[in-house]
VEXVEX-240706 format. One record per residue (C-alpha): x, y, z. Coordinates in Angstrom, 1 decimal. Layout:
REM residues N
site xx:X, yy:Y, zz:Z
...
//
This chain:
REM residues 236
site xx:-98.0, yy:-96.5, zz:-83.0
site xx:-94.1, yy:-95.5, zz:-83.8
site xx:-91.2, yy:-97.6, zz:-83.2
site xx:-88.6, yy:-95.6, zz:-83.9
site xx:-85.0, yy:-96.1, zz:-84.4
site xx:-81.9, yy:-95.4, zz:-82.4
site xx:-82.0, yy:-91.8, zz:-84.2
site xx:-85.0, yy:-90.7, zz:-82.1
site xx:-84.1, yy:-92.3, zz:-78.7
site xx:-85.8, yy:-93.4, zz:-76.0
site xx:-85.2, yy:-92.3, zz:-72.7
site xx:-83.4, yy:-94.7, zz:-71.0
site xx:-80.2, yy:-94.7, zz:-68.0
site xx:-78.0, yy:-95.5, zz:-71.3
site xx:-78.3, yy:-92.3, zz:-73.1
site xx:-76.0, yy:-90.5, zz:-70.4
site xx:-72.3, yy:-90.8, zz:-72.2
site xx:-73.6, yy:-93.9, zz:-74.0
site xx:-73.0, yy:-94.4, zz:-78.0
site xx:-76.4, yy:-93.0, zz:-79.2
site xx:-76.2, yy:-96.1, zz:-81.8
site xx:-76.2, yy:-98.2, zz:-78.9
site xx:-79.7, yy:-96.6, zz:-77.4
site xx:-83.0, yy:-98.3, zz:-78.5
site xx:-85.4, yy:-96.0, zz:-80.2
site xx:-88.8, yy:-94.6, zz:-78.5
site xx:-92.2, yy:-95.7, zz:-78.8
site xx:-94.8, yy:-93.4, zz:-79.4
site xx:-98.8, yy:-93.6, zz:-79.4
site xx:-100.9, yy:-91.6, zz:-81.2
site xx:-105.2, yy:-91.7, zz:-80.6
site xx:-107.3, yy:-89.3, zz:-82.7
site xx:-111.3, yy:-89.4, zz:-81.8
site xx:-113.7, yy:-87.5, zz:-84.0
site xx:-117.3, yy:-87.7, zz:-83.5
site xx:-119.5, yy:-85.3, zz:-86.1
site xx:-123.3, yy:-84.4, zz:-85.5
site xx:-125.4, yy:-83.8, zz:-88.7
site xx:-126.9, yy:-80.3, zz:-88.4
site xx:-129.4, yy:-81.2, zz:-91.2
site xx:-130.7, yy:-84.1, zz:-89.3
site xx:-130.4, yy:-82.3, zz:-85.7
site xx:-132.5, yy:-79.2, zz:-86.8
site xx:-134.7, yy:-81.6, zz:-89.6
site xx:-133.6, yy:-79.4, zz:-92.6
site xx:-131.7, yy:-79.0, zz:-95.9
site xx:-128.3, yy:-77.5, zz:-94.8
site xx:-126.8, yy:-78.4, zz:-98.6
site xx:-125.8, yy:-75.1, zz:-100.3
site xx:-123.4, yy:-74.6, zz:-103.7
site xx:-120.8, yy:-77.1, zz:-103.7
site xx:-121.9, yy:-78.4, zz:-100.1
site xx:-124.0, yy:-81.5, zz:-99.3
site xx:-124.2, yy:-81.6, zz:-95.7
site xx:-122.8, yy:-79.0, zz:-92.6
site xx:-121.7, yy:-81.2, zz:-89.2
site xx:-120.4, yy:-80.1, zz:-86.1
site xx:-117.7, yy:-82.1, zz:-84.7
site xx:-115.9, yy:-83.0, zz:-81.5
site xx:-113.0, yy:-85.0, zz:-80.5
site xx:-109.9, yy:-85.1, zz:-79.1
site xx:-106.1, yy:-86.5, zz:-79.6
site xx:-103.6, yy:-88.1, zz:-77.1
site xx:-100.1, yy:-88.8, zz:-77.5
site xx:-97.8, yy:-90.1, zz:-75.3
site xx:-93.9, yy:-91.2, zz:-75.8
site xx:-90.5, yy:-92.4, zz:-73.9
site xx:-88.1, yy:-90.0, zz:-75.6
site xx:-86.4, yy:-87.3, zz:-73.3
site xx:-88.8, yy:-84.9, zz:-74.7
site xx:-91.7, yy:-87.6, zz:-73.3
site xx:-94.8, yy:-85.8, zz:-74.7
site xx:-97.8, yy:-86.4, zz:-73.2
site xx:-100.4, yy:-84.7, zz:-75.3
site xx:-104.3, yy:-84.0, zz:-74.5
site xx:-106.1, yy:-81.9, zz:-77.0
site xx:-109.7, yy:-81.2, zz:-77.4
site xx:-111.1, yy:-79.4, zz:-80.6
site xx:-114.5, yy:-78.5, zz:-81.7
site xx:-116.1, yy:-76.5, zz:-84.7
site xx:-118.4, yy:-76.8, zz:-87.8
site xx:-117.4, yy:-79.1, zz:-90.6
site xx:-118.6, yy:-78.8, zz:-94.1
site xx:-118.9, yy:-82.3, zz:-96.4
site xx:-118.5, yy:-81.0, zz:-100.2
site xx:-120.2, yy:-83.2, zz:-103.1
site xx:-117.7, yy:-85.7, zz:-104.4
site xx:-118.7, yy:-88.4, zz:-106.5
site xx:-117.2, yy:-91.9, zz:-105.1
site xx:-116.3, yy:-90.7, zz:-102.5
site xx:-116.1, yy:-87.4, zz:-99.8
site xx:-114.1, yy:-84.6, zz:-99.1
site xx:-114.8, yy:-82.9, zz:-95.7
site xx:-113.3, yy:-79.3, zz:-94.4
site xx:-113.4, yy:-78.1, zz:-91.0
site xx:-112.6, yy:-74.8, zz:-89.1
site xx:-113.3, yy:-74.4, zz:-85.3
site xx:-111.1, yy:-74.0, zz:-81.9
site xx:-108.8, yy:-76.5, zz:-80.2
site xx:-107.0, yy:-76.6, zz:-76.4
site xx:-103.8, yy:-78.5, zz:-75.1
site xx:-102.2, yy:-79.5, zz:-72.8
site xx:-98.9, yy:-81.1, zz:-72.4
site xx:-95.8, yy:-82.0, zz:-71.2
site xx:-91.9, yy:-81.1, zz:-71.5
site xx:-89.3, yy:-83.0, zz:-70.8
site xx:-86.6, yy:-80.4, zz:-70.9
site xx:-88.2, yy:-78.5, zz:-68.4
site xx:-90.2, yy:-81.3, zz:-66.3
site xx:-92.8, yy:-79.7, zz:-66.3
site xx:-96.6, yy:-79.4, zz:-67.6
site xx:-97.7, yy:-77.1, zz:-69.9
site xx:-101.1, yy:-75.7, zz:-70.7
site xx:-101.2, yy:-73.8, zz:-74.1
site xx:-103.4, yy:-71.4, zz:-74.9
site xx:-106.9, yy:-71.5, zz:-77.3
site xx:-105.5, yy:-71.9, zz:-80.5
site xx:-107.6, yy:-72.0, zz:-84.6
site xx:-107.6, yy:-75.2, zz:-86.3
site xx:-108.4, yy:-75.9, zz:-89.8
site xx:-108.5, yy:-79.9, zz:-91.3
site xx:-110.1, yy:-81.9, zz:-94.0
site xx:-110.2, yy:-85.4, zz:-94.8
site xx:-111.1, yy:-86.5, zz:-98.2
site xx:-111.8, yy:-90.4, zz:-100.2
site xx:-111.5, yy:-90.9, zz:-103.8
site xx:-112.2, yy:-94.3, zz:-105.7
site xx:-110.9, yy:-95.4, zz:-108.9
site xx:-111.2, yy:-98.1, zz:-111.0
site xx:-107.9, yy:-99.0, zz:-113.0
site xx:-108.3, yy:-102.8, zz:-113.7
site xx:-108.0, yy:-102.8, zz:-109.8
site xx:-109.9, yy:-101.0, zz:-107.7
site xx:-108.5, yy:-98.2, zz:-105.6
site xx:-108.7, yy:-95.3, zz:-103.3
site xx:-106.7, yy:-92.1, zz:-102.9
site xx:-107.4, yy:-90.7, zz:-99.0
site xx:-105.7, yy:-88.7, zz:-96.7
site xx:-106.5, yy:-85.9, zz:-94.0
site xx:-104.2, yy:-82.6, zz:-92.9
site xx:-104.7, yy:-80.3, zz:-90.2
site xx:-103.4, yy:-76.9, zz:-89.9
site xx:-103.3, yy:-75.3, zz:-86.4
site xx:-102.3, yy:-72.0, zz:-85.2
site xx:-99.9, yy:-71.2, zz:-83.3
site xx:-100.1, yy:-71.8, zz:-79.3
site xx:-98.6, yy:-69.4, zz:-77.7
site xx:-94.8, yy:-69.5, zz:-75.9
site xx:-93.3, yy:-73.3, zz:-76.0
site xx:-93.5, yy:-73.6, zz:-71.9
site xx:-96.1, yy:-70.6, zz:-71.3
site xx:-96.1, yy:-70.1, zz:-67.5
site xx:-92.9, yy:-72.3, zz:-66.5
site xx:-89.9, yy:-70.8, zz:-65.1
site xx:-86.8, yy:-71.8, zz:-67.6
site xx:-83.0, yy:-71.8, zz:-66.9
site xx:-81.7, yy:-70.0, zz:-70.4
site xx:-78.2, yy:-71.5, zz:-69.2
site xx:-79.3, yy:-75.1, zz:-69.2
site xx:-82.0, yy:-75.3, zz:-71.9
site xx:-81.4, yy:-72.4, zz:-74.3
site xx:-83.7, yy:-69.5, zz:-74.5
site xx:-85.6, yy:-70.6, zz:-76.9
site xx:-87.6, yy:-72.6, zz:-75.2
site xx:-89.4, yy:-69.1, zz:-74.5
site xx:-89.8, yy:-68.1, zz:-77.9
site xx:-93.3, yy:-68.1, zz:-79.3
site xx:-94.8, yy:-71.3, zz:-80.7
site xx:-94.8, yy:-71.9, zz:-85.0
site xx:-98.5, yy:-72.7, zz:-86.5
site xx:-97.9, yy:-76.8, zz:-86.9
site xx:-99.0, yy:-78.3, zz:-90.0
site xx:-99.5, yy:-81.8, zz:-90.5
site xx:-101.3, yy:-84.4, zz:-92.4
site xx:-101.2, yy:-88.3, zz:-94.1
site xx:-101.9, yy:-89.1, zz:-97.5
site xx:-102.3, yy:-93.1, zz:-99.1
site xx:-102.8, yy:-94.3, zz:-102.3
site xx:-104.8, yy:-97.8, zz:-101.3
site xx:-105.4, yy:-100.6, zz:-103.9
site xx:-107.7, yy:-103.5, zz:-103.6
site xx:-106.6, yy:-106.6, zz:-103.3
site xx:-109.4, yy:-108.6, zz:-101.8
site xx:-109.7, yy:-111.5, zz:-104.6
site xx:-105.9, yy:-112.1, zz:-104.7
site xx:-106.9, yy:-113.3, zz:-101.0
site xx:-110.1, yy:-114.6, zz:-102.0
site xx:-111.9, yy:-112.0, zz:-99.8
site xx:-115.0, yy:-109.9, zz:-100.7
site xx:-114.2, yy:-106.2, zz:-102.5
site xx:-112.8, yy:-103.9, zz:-100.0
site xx:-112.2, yy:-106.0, zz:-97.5
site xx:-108.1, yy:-105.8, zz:-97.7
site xx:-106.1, yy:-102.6, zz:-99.3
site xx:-102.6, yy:-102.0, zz:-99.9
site xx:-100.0, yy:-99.6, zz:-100.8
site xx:-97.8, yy:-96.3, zz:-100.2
site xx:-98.5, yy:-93.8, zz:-97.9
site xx:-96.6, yy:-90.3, zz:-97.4
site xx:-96.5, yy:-87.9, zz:-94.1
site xx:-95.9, yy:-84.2, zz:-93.8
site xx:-95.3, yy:-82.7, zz:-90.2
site xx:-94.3, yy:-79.3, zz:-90.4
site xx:-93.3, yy:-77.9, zz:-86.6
site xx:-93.9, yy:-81.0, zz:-84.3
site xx:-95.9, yy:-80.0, zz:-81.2
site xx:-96.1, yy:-76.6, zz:-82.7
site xx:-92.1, yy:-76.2, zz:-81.9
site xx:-90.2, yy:-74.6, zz:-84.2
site xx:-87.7, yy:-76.5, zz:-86.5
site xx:-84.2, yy:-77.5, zz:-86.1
site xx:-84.4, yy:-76.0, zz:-82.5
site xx:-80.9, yy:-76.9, zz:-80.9
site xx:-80.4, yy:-77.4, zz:-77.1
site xx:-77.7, yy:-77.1, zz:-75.6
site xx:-78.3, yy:-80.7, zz:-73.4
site xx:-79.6, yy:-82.4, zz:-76.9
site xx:-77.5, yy:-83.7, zz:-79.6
site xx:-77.9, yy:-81.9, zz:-83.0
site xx:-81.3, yy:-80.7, zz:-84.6
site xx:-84.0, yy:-82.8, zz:-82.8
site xx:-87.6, yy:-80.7, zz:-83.9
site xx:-86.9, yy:-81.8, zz:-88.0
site xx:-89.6, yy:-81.7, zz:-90.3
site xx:-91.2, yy:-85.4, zz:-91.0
site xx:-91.2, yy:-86.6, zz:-94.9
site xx:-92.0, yy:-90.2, zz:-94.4
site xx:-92.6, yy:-92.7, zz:-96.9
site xx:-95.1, yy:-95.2, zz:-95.3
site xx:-96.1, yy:-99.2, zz:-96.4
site xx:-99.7, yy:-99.5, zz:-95.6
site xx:-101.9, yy:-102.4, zz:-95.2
site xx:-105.5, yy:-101.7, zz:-94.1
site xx:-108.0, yy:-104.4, zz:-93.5
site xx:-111.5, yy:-105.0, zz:-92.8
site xx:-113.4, yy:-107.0, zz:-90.9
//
């Protein structure tokens, strides 16, 4: 979940003529479901080969939804074989397969359905012992591009900017933490409460290319994401 601030705005009566330091930022929601069946155990074999340990396939989905004047509403299937590499202490998983979306734009008003795009992610988990214990982790996904930004909608050039024709960018994005353990300091059991930094890449946001410029928006509102992120994780 994003708060943002009053430079990502939420779509409110105030934006129109208003100070945009006087608008409150969106909120955003973000759910990502992955579920991963075990080949080896489905077909009762040894799937492990060179620097793999097991083969999965996997399933899920995303959704996203936000207030902004863009007001996403993302729903987004993907499915494919994932491949678990040997990592002592931890794992390191890598996935190729398809994916499908749908959803809307808020320039336009209208839904979009995108076309069958490749997607290619890992996730990964690394523990270290320093004098505290800790764990580098993360995940990325890379996803080709989707086709036009409002494939199938009829578009006023003169109020949105052609643009919005122009064909979709592959959209890269992905989370990294560096996680240390500090259960004792709150006289908890080992790994039951983490802390530290955390850093996000998003490269094209919804697949659209960057610094796109509207003629109806102020200034560059697609820019790449380099976020610093305070993280707290805890287990119960």
């Amino acid at each position: 979940m994003l708060w943002a601030s009053h430079k990502d705005p939420s779509n409110t009566p105030t934006n129109y003529g208003a100070a945009m330091d006087k608008v409150p930022g969106d909120t955003e929601v973000y759910v990502v479901y992955r579920s991963n069946f075990d080949l080896g155990k489905i077909f009762k074999t040894n799937m492990a080969f060179g620097p793999v340990r097991e083969v999965d396939f996997t399933v899920g989905f995303d959704f996203d939804s936000t207030n902004n004047y863009f007001a996403s509403n993302k729903k987004f299937v993907v499915a494919g074989p994932q491949f678990g590499l040997n990592i002592s202490k931890g794992f390191w998983n890598i996935g190729v397969g398809v994916c499908k979306e749908q959803n809307y734009n808020g320039f336009i008003e209208q839904e979009v359905d995108f076309k069958t795009q490749g997607v290619i992610w890992t996730a990964w988990s690394k523990t270290f012992d320093i004098g505290v214990p800790m764990v580098w982790k993360g995940w990325a996904n890379y996803l080709g591009s989707k086709g036009n930004q409002t494939p199938g909608a009829a578009v006023n050039s003169a109020d949105y900017g052609t643009n919005l024709n122009n064909p979709t960018k592959p959209e890269t994005i992905g989370d990294t933490y560096l996680m240390f353990d500090v259960s004792k300091a709150f006289g908890r059991k080992p790994g039951a409460i983490f802390v530290g930094p955390g850093f996000e890449f998003w490269n094209n946001k919804f697949g659209a290319p960057n610094k796109t410029d509207f003629a109806n928006v102020n200034g560059d509102n697609n820019q790449p994401v380099h976020a610093i992120m305070y993280c707290a994780e805890f287990h119960f």
